[in-house]
PDB file of N, CA, C and O in Angstrom:
ATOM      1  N   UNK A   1     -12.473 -27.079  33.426  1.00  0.00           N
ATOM      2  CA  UNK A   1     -12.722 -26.683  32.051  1.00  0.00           C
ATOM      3  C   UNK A   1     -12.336 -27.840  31.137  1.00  0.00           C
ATOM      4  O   UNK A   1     -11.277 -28.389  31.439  1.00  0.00           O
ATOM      5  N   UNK A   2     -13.196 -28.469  29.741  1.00  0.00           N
ATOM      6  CA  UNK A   2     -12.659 -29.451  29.642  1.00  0.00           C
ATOM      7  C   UNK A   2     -12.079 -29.010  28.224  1.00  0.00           C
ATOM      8  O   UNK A   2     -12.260 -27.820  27.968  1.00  0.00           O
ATOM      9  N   UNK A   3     -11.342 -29.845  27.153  1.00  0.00           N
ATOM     10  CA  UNK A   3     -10.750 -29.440  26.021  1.00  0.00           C
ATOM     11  C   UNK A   3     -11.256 -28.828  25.255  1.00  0.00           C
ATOM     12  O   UNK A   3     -10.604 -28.269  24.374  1.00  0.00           O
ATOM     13  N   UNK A   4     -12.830 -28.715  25.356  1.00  0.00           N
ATOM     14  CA  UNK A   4     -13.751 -28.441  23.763  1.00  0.00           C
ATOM     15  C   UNK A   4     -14.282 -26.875  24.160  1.00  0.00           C
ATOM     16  O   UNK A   4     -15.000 -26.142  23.480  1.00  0.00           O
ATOM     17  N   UNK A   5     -13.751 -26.646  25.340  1.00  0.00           N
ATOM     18  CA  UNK A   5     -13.923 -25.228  25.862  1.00  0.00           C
ATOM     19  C   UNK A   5     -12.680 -23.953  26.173  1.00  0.00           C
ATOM     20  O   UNK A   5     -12.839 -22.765  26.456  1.00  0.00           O
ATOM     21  N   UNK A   6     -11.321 -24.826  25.969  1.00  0.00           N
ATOM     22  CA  UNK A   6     -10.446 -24.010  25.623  1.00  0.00           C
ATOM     23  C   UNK A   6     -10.243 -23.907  24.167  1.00  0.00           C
ATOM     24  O   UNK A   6     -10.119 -22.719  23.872  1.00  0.00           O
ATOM     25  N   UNK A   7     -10.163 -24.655  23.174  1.00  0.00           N
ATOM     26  CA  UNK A   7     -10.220 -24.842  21.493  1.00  0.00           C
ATOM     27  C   UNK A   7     -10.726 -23.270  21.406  1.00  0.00           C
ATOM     28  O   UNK A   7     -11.610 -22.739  22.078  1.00  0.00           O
ATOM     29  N   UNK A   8      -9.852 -22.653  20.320  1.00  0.00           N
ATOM     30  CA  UNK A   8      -9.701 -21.290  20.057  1.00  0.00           C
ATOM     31  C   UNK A   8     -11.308 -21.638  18.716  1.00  0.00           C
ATOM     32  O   UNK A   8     -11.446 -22.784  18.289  1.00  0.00           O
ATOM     33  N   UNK A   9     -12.118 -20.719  18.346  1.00  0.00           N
ATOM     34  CA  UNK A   9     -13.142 -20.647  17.521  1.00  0.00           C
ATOM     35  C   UNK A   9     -12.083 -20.678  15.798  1.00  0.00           C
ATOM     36  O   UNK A   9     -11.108 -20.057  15.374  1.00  0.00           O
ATOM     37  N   UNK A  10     -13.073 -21.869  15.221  1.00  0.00           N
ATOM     38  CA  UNK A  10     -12.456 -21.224  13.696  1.00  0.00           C
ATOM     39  C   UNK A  10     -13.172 -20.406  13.471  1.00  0.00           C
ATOM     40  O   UNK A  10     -14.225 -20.056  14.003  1.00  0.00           O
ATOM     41  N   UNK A  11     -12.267 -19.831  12.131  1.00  0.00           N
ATOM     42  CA  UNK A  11     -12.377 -18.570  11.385  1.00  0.00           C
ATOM     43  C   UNK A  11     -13.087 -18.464  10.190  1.00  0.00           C
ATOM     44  O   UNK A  11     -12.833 -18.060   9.055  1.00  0.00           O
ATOM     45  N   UNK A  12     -14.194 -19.014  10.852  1.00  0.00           N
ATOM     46  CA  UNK A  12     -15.016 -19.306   9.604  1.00  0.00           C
ATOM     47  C   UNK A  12     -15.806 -18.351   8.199  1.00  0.00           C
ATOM     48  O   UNK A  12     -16.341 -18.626   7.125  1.00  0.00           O
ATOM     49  N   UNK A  13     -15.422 -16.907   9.134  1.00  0.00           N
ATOM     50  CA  UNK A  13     -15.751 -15.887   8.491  1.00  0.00           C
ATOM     51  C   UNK A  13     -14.609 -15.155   7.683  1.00  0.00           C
ATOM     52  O   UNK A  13     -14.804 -14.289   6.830  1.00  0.00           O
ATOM     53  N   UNK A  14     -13.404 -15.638   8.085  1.00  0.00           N
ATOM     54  CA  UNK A  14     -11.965 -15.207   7.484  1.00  0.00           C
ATOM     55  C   UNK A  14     -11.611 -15.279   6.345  1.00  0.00           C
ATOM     56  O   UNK A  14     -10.719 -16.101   6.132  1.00  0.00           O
ATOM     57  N   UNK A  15     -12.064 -14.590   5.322  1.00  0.00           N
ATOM     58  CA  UNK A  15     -11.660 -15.358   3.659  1.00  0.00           C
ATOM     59  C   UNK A  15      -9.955 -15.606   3.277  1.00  0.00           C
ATOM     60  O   UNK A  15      -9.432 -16.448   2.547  1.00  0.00           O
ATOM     61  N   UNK A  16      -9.400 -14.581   4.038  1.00  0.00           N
ATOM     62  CA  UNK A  16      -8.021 -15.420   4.145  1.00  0.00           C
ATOM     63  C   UNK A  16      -7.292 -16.672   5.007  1.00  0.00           C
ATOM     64  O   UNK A  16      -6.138 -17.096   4.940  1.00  0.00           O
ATOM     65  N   UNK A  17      -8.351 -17.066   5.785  1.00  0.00           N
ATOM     66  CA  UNK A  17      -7.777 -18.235   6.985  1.00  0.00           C
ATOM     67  C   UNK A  17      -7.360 -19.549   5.675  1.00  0.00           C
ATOM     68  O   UNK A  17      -7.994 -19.663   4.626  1.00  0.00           O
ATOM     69  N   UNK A  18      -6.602 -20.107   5.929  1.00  0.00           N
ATOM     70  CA  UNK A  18      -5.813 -20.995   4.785  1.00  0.00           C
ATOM     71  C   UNK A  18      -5.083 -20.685   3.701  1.00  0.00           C
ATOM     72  O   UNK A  18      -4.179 -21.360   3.208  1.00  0.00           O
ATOM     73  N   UNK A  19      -5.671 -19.212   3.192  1.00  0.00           N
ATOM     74  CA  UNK A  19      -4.882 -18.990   2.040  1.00  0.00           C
ATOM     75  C   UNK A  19      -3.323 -18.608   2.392  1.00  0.00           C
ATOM     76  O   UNK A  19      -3.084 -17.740   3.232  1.00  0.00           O
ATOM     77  N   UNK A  20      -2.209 -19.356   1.655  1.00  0.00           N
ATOM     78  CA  UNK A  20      -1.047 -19.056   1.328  1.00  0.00           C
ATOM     79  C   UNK A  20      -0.927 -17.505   0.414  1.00  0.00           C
ATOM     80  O   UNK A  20      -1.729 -17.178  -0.461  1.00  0.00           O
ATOM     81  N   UNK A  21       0.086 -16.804   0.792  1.00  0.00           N
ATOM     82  CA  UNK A  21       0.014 -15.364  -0.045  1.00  0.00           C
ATOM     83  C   UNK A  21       0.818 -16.189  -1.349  1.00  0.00           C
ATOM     84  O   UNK A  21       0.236 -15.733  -2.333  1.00  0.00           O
ATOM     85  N   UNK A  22       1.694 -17.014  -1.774  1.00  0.00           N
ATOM     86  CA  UNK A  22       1.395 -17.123  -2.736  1.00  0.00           C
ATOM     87  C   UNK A  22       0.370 -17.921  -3.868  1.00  0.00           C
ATOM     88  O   UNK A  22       0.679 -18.371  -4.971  1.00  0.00           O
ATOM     89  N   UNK A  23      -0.420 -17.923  -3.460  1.00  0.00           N
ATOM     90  CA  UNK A  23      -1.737 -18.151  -3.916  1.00  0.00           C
ATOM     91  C   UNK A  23      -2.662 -17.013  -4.566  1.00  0.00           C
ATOM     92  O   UNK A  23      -3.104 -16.790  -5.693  1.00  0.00           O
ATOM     93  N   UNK A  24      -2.744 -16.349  -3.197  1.00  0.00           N
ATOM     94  CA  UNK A  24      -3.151 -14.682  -3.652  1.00  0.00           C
ATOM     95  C   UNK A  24      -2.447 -14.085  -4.424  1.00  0.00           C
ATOM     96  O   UNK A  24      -3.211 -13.410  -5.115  1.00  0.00           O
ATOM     97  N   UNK A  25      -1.134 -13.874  -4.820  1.00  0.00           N
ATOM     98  CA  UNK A  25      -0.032 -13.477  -5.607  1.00  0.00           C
ATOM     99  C   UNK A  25      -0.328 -14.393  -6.955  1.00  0.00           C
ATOM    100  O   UNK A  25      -0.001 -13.748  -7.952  1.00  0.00           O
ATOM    101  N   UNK A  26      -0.690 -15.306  -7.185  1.00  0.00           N
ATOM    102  CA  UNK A  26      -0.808 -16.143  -7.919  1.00  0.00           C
ATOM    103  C   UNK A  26      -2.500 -15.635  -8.430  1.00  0.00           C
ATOM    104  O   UNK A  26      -2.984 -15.336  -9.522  1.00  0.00           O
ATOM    105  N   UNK A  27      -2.835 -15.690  -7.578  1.00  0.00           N
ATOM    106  CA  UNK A  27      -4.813 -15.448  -8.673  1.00  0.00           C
ATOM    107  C   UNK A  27      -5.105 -13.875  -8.642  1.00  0.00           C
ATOM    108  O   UNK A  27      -6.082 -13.407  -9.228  1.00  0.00           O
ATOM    109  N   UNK A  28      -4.262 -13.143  -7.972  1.00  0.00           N
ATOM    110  CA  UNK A  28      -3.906 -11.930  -8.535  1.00  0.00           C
ATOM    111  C   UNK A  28      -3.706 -11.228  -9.652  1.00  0.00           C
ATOM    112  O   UNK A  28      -4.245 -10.311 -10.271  1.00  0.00           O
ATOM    113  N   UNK A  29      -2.724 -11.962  -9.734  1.00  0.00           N
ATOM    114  CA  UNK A  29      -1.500 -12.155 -11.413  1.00  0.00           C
ATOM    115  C   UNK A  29      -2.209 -12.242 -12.309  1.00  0.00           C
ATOM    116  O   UNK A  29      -2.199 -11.417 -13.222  1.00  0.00           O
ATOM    117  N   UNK A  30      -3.106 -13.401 -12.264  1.00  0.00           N
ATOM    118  CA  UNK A  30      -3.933 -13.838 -13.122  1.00  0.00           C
ATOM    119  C   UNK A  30      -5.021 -12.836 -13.601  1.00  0.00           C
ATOM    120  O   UNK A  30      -4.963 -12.728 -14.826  1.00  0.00           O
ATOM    121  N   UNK A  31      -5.917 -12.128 -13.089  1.00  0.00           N
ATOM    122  CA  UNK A  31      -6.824 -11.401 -13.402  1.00  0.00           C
ATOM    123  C   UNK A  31      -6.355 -10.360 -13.512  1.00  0.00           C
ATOM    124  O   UNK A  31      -6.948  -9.902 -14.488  1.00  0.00           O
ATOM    125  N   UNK A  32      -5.462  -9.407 -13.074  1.00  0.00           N
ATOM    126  CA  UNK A  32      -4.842  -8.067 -13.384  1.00  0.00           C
ATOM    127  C   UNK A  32      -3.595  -8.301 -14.088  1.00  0.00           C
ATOM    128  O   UNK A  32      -3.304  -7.553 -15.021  1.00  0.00           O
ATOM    129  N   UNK A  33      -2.778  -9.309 -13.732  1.00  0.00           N
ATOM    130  CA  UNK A  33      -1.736  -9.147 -14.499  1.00  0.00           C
ATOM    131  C   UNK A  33      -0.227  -7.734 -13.796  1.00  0.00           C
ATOM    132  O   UNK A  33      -0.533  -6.836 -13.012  1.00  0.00           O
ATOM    133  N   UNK A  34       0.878  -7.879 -14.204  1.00  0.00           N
ATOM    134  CA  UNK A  34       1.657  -7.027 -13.759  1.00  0.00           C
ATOM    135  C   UNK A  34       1.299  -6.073 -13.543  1.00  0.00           C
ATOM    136  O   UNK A  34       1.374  -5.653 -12.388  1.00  0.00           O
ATOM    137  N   UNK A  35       0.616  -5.117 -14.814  1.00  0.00           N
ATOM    138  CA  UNK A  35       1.081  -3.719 -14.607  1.00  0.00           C
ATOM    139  C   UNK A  35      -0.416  -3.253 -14.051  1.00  0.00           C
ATOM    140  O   UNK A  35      -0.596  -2.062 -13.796  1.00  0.00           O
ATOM    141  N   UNK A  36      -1.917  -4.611 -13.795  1.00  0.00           N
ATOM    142  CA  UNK A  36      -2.496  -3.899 -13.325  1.00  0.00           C
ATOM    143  C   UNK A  36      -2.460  -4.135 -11.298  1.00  0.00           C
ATOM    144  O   UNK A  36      -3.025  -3.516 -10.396  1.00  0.00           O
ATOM    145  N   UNK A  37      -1.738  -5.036 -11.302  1.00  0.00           N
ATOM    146  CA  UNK A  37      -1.635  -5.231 -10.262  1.00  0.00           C
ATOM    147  C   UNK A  37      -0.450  -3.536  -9.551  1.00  0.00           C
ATOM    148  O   UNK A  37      -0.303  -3.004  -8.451  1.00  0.00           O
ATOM    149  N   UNK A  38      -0.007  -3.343 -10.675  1.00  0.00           N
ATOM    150  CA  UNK A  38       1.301  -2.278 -10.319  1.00  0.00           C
ATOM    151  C   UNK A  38       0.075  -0.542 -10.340  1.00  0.00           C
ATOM    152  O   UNK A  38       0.662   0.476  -9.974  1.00  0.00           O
ATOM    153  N   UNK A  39      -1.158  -0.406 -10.671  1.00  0.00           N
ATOM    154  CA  UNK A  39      -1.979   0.838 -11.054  1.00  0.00           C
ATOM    155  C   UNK A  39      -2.451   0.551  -9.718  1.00  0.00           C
ATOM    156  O   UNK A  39      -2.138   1.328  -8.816  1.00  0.00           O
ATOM    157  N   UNK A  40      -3.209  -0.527  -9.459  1.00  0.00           N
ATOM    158  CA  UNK A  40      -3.651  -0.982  -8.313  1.00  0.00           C
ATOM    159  C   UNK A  40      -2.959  -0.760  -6.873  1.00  0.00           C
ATOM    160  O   UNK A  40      -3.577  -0.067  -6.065  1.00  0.00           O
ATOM    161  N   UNK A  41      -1.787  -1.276  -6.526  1.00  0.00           N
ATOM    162  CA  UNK A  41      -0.873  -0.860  -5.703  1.00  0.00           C
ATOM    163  C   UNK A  41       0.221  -0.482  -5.602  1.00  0.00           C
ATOM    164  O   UNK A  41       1.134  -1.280  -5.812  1.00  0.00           O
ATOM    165  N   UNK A  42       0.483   0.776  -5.268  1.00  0.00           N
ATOM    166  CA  UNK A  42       2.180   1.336  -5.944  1.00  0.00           C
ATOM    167  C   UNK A  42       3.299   0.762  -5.286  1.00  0.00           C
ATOM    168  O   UNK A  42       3.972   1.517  -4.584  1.00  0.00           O
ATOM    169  N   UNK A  43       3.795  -1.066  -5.429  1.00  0.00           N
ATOM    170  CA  UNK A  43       4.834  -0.738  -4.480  1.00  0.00           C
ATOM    171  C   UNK A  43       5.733  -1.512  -5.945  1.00  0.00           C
ATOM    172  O   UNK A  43       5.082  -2.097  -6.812  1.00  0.00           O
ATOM    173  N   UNK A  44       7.148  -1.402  -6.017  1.00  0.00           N
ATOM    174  CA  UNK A  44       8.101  -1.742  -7.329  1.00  0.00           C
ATOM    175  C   UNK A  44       8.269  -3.362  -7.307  1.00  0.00           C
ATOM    176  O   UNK A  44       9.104  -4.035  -7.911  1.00  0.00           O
ATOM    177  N   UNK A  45       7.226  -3.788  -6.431  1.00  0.00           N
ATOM    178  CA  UNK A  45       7.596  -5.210  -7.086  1.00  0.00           C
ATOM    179  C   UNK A  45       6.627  -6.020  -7.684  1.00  0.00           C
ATOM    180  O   UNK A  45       6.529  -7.248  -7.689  1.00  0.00           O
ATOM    181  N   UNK A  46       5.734  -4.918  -8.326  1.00  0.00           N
ATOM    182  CA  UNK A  46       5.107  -5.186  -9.296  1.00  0.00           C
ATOM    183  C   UNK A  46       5.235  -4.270 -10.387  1.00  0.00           C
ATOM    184  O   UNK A  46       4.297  -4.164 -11.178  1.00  0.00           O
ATOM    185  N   UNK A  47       6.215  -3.635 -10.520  1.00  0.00           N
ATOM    186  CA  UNK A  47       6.276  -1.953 -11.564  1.00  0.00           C
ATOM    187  C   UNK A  47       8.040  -2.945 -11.933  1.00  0.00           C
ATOM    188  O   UNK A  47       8.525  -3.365 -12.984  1.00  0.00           O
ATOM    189  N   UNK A  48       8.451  -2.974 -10.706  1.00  0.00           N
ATOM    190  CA  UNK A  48      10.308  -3.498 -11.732  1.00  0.00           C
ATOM    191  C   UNK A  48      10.740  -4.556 -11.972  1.00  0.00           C
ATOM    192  O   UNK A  48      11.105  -5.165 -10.966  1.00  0.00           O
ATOM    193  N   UNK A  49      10.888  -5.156 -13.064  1.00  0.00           N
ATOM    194  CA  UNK A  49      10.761  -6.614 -13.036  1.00  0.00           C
ATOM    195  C   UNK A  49      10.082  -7.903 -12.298  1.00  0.00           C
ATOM    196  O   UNK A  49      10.657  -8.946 -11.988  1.00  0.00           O
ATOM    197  N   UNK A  50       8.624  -7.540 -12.083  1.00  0.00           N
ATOM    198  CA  UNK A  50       7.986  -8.190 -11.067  1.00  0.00           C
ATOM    199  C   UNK A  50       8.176  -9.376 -11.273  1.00  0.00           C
ATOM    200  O   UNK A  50       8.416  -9.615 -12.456  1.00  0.00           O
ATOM    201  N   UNK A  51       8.171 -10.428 -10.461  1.00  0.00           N
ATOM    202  CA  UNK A  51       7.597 -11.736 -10.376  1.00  0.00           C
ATOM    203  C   UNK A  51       6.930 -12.077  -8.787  1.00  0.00           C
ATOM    204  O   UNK A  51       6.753 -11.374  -7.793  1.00  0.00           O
ATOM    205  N   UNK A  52       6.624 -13.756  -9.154  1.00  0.00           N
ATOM    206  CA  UNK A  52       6.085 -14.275  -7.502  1.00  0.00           C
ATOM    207  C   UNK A  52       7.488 -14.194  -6.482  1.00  0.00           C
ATOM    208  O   UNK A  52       7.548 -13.711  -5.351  1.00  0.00           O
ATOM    209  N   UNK A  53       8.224 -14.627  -7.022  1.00  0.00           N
ATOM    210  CA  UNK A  53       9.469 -14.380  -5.746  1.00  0.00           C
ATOM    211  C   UNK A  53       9.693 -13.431  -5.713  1.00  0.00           C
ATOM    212  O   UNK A  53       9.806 -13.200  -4.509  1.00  0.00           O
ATOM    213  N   UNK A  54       9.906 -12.389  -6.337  1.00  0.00           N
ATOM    214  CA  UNK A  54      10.159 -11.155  -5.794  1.00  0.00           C
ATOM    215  C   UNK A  54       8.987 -10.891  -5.008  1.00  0.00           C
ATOM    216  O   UNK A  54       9.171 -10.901  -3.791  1.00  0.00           O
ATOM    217  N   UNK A  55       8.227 -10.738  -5.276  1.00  0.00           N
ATOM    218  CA  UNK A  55       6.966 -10.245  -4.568  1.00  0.00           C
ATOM    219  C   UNK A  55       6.504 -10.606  -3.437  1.00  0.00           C
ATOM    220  O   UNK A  55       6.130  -9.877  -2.517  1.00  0.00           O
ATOM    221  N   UNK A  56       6.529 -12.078  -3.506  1.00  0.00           N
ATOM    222  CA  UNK A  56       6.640 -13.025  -2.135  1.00  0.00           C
ATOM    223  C   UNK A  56       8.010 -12.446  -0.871  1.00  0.00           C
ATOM    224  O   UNK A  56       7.847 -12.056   0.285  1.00  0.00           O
ATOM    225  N   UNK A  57       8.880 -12.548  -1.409  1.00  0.00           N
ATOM    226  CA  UNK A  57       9.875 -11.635  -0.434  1.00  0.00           C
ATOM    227  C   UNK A  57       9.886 -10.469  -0.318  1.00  0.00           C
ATOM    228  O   UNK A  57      10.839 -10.087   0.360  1.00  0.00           O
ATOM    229  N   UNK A  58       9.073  -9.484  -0.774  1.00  0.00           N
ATOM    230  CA  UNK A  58       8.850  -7.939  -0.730  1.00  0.00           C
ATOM    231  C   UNK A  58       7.588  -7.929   0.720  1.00  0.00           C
ATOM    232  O   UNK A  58       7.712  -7.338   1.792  1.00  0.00           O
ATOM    233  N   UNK A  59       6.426  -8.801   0.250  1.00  0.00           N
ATOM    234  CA  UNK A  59       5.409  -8.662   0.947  1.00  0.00           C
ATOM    235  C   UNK A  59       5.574  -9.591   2.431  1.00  0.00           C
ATOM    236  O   UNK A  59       4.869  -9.324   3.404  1.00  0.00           O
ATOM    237  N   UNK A  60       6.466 -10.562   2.451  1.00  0.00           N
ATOM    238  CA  UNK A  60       6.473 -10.603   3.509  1.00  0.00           C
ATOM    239  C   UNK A  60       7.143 -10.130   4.680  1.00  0.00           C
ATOM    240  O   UNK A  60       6.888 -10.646   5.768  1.00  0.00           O
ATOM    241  N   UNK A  61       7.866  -9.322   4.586  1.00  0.00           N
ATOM    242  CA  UNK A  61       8.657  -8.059   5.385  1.00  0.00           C
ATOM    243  C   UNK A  61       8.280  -6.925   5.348  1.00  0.00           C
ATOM    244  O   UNK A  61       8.862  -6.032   5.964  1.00  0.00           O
ATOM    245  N   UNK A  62       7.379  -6.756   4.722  1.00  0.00           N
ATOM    246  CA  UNK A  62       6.621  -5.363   4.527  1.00  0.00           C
ATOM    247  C   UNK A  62       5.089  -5.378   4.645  1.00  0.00           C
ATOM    248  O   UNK A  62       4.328  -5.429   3.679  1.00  0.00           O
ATOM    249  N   UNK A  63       4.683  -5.321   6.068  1.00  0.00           N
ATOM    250  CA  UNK A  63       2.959  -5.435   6.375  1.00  0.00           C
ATOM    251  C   UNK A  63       2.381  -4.486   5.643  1.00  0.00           C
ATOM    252  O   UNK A  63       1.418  -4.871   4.980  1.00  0.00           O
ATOM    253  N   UNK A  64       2.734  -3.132   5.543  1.00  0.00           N
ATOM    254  CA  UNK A  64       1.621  -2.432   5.139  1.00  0.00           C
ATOM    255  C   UNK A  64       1.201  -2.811   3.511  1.00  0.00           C
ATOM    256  O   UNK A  64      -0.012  -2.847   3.309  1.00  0.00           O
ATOM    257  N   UNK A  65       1.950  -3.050   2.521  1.00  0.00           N
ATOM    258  CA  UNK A  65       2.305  -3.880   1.417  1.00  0.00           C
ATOM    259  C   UNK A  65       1.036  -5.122   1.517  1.00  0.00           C
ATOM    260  O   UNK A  65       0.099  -5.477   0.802  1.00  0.00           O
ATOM    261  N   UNK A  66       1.352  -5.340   2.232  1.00  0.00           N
ATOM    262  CA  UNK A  66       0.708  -7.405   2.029  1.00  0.00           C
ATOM    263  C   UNK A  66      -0.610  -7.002   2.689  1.00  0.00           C
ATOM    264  O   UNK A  66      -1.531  -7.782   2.445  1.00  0.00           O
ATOM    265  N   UNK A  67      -0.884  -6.050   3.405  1.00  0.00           N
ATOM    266  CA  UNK A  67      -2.225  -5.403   4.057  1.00  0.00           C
ATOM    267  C   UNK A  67      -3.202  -5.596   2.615  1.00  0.00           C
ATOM    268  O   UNK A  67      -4.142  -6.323   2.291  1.00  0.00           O
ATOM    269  N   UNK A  68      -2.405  -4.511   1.973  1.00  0.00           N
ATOM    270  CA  UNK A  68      -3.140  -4.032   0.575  1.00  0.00           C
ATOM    271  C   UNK A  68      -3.651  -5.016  -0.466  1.00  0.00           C
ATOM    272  O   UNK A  68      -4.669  -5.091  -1.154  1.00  0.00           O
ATOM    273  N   UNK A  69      -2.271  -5.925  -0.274  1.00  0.00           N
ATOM    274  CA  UNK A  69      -2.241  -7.128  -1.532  1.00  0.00           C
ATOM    275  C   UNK A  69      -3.773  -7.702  -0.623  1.00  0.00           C
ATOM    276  O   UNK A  69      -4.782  -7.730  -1.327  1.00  0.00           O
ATOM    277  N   UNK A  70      -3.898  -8.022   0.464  1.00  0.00           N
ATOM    278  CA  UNK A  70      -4.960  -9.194   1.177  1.00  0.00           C
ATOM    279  C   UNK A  70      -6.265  -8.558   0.965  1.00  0.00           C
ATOM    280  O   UNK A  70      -7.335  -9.123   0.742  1.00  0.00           O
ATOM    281  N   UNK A  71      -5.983  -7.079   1.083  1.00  0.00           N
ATOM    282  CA  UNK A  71      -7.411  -6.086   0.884  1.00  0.00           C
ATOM    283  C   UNK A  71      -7.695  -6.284  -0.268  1.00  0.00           C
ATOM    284  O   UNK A  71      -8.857  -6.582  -0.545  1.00  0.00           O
ATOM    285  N   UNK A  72      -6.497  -6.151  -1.492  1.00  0.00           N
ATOM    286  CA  UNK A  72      -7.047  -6.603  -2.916  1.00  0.00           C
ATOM    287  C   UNK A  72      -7.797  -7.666  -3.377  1.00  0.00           C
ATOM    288  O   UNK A  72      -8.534  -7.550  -4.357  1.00  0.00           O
ATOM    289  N   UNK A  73      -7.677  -8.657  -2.773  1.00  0.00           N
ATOM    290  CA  UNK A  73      -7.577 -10.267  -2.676  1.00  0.00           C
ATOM    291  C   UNK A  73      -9.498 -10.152  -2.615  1.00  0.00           C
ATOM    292  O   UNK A  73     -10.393 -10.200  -3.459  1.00  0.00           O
ATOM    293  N   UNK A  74      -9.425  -9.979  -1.087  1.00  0.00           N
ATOM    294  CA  UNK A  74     -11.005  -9.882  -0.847  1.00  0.00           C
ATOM    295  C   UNK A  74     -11.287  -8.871  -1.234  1.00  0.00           C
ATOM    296  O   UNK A  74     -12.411  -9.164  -1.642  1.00  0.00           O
ATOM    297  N   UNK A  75     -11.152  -7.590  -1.511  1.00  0.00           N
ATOM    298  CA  UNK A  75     -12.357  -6.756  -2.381  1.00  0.00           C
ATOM    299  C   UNK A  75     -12.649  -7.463  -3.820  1.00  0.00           C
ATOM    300  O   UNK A  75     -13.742  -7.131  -4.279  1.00  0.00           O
ATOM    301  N   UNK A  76     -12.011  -8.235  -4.510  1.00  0.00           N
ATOM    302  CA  UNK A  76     -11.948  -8.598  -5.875  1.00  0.00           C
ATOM    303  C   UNK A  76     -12.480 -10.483  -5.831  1.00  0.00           C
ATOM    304  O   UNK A  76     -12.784 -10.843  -6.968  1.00  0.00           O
ATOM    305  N   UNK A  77     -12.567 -11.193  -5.172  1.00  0.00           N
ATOM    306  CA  UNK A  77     -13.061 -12.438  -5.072  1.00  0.00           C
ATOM    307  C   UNK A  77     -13.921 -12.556  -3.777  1.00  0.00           C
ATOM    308  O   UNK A  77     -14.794 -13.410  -3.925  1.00  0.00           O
ATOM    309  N   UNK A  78     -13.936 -12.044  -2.731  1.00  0.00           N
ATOM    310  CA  UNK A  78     -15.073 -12.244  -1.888  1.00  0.00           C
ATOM    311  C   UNK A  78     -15.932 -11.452  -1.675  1.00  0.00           C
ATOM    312  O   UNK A  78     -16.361 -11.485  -0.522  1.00  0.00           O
ATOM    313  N   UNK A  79     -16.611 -10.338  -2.695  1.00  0.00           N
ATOM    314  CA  UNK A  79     -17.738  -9.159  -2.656  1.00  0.00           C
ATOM    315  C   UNK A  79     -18.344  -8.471  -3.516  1.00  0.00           C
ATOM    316  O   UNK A  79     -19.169  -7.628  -3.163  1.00  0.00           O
TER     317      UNK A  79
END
């Protein structure tokens, strides 16, 4: 088998392959803003004193959370 046949396929169809979540947290922000990002998904670190660090450390220990934020991401810029 030679190298160009084990090489895993890119993800060329992946609209998140490269993106950093704070990026998404970041162009999020931007178009909804806190409190619509907080109507949008109920979790308090966008309802209690939100920011990117908080949020950034909320969502990354909490999958079902960052599921939503990534679902937000692409329903709202890739469709």
């Amino acid at each position: 088998m030679s190298n160009s046949q084990t090489l895993k396929p890119t993800q060329i169809n992946n609209p998140l392959h490269g993106v950093k979540l704070e990026m998404i947290i970041n162009e999020l922000h931007g178009k909804y803003g806190w409190d619509g990002l907080a109507s949008r998904i109920n979790v308090n670190c966008f309802k209690s004193d939100p920011s990117v660090k908080s949020s950034l450390k909320f969502l990354r220990k909490t999958q079902w959370a960052r599921d939503k934020v990534e679902q937000l991401y692409v329903d709202t810029f890739y469709k």
